[in-house]
C-alpha positions as CSV (number, residue, x, y, z in Angstrom):
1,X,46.9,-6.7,-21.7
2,X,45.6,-5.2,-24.9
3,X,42.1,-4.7,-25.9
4,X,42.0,-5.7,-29.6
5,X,39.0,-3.5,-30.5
6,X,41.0,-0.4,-29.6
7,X,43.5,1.7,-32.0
8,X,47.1,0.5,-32.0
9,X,48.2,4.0,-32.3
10,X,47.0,4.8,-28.6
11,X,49.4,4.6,-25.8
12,X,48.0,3.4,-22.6
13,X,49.6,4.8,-19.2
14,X,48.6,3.8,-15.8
15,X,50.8,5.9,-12.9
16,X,50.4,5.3,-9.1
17,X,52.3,6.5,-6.7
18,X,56.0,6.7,-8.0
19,X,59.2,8.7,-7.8
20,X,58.9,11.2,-10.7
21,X,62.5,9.9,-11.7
22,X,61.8,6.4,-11.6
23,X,58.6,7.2,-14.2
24,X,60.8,9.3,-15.8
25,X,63.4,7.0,-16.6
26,X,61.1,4.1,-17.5
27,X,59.0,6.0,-19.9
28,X,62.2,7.0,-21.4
29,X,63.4,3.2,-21.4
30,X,60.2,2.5,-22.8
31,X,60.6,5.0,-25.7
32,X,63.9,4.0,-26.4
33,X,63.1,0.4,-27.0
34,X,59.8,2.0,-29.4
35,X,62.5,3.4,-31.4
36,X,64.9,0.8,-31.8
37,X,62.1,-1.5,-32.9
38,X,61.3,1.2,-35.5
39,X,64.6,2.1,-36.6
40,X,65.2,-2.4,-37.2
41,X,61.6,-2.4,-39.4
42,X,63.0,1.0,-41.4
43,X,66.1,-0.7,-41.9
44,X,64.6,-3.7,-43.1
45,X,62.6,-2.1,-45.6
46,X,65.6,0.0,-47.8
């Protein structure tokens, strides 16, 4: 859930308790997917 007065520039991360390498390998999941998206709208605009 998003709040839509806030800047869509800011990443939001919430961490419990949780294996370091669990985090560590969804954050890097996470980024990984964040640059795919980019690299398809980069792509798209040559």
């Amino acid at each position: 859930m998003s709040d839509p007065g806030s800047d869509p520039r800011l990443l939001r991360l919430s961490i419990g308790l949780e294996d370091f390498h669990d985090l560590k390998r969804d954050l890097i999941e996470g980024f990984t997917k964040v640059l795919a998206i980019e690299k398809d709208l980069m792509s798209s605009k040559l």
